[in-house]
C-alpha positions as CSV (number, residue, x, y, z in Angstrom):
1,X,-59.8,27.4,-142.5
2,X,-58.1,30.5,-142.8
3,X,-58.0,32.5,-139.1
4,X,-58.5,35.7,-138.3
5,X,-55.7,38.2,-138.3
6,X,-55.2,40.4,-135.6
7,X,-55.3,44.3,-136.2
8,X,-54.2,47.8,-134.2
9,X,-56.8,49.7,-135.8
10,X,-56.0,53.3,-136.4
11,X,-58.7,55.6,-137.8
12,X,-56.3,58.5,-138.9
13,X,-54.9,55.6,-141.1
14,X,-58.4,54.4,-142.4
15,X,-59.2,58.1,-143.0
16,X,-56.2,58.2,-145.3
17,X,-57.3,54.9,-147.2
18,X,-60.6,55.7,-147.1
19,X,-59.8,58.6,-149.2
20,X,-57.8,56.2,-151.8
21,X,-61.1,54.7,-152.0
22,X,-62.9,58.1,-152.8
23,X,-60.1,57.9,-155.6
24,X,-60.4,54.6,-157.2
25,X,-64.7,55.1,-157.0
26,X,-64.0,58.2,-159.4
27,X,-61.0,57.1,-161.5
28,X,-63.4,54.0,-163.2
29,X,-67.2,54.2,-164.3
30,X,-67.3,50.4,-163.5
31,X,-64.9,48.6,-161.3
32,X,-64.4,44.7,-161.1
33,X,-65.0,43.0,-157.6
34,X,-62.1,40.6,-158.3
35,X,-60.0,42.6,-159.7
36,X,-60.0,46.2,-158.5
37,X,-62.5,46.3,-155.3
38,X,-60.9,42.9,-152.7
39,X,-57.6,43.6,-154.1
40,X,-58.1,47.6,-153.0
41,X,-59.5,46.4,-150.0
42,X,-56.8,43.4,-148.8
43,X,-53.6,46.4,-149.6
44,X,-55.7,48.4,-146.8
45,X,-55.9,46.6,-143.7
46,X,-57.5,49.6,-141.5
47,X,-60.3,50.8,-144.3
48,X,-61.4,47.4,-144.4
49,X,-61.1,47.0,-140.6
50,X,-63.5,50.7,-140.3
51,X,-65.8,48.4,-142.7
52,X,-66.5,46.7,-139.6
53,X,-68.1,50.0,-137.7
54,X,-71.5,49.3,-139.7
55,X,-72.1,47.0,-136.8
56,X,-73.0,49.4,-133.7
57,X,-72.0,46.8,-131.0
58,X,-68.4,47.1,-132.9
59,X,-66.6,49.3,-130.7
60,X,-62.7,48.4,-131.7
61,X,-62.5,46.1,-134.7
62,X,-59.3,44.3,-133.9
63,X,-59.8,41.3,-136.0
64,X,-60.1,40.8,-139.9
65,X,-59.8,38.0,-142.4
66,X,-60.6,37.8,-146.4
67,X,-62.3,35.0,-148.0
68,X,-63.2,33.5,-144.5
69,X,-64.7,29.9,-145.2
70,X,-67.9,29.7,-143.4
71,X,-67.9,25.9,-142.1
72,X,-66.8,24.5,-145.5
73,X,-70.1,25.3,-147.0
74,X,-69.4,29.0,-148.4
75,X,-67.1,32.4,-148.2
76,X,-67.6,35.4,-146.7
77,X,-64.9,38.6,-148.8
78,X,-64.4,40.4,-145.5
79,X,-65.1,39.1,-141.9
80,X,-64.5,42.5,-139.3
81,X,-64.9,41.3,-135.7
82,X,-64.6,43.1,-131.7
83,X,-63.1,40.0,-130.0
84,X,-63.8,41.6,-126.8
85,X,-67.9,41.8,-127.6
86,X,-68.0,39.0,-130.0
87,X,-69.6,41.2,-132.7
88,X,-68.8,40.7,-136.4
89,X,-69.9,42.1,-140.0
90,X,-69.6,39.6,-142.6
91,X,-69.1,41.3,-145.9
92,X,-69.9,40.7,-149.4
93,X,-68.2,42.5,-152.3
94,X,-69.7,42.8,-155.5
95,X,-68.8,44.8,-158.8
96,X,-69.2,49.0,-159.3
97,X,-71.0,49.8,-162.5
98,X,-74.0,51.2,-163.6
99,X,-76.0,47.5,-163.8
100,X,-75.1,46.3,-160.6
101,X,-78.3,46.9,-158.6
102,X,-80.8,47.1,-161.3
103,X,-81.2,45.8,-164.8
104,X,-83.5,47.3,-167.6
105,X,-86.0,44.8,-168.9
106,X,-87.4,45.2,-172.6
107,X,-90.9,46.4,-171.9
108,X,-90.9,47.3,-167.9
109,X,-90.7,50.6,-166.8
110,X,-89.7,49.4,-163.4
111,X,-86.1,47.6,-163.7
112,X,-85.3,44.4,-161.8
113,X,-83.4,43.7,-158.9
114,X,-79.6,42.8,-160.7
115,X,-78.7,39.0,-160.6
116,X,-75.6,40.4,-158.8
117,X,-77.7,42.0,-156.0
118,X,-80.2,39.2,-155.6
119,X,-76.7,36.4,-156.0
120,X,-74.9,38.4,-153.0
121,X,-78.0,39.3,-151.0
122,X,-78.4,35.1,-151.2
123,X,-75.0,34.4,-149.9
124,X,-75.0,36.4,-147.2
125,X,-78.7,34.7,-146.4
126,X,-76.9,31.2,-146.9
127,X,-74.0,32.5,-144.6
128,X,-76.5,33.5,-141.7
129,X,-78.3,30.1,-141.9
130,X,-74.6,28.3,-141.9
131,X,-73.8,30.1,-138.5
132,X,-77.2,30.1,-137.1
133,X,-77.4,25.6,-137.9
134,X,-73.4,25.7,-135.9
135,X,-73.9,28.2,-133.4
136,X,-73.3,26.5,-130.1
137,X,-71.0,23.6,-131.4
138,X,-67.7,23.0,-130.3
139,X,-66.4,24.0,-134.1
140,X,-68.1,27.4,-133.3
141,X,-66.5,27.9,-130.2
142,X,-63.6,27.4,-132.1
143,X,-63.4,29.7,-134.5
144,X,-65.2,32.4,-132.6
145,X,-63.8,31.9,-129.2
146,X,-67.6,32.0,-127.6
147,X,-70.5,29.4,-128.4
148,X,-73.1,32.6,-129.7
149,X,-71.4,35.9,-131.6
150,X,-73.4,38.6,-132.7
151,X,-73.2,39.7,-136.3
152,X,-74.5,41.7,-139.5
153,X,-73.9,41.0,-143.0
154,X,-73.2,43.7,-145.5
155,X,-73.2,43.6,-149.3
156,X,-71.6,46.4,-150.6
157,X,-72.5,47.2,-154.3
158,X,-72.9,49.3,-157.0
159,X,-72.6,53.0,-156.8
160,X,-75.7,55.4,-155.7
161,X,-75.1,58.2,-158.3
162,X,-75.9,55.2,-160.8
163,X,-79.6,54.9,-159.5
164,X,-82.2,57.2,-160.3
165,X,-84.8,58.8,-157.8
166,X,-87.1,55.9,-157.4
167,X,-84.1,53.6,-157.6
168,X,-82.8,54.7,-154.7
169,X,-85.9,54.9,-153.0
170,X,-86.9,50.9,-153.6
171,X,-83.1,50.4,-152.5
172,X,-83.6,52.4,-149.3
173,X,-87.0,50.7,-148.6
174,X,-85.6,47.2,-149.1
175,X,-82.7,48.2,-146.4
176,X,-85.6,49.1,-144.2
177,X,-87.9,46.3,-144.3
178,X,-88.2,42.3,-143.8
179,X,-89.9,40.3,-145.7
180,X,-91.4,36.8,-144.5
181,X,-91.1,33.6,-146.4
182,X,-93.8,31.1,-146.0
183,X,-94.2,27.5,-148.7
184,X,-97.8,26.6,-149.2
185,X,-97.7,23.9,-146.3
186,X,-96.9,26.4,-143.8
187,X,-99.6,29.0,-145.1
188,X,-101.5,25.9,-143.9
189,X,-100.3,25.1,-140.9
190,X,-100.0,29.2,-140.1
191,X,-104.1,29.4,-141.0
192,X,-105.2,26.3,-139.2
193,X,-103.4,27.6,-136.2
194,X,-104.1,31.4,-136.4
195,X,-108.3,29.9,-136.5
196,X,-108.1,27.5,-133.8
197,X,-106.4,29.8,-131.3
């Protein structure tokens, strides 16, 4: 289990990297998660720390770790945490080119979700039911210093000026909304409750 580093976050410094990023997003039409995008981010300690200000209870992100194994089961590319509010943002990388967030299909106006979106949107689903099945264990307290922590997960993807107009739109919308679940059996057991009650 690899442990999380400490870090003195300075913003002027994750101003400056952040505009290395701005750099590298125009110097590639497509950019490989493996090979351009976590090495990028591991060379900057205090971008990929800022990552970590998604999370609004994230007031000082003063601890970060790559590849951070999630209870043996799975691995999270960037794990940003406040040790002081036991916030964290869990982080998923994935590649930068045109095809990452949607995929034309022969005979559909409307393309489909990418197997890269819906493959790191999973993870980060699998991550969240990892911590949630731990949380108040001894291993947990371990690794997180407190038996509950409070985080968000973040897939970062693609590139918006790739996406057309109503692209964009189904991308905002599915940032916006939840979406429910439910297997025959518990449509069942939902309805026989819901018209007993």
């Amino acid at each position: 289990m690899k442990n999380f580093s400490r870090i003195d976050f300075d913003s002027v410094i994750g101003r400056e990297q952040l505009a290395e990023l701005q750099q590298l997003l125009q110097s590639s039409q497509s950019l490989s998660e493996r090979n351009d995008i976590l090495p990028f981010f591991r060379e900057r300690l205090h971008l990929s720390a800022s990552v970590g200000l998604y999370h609004p209870d994230i007031i000082l992100p003063d601890m970060l770790t790559f590849e951070y194994d999630i209870f043996g089961d799975f691995a999270s590319d960037l794990v940003v945490g406040d040790s002081v509010n036991h916030s964290y943002c869990f982080v998923e990388f994935e590649d930068a080119s045109p095809n990452s967030i949607f995929v034309s299909k022969a005979g559909r106006s409307t393309p489909d979700w990418s197997p890269r979106f819906e493959h790191g949107y999973s993870q980060i689903v699998d991550w969240f039911w990892k911590l949630s099945d731990l949380e108040r264990t001894e291993d947990f307290q371990n690794r997180f210093n407190s038996r509950s922590i409070d985080y968000i997960g973040l897939l970062i993807i693609g590139r918006r000026e790739n996406l057309a107009l109503r692209e964009q739109t189904r991308l905002d919308w599915r940032q916006k909304k939840r979406l429910s679940i439910l297997n025959r059996s518990s449509v069942l057991l939902l309805m026989s409750y819901t018209m007993t009650c």
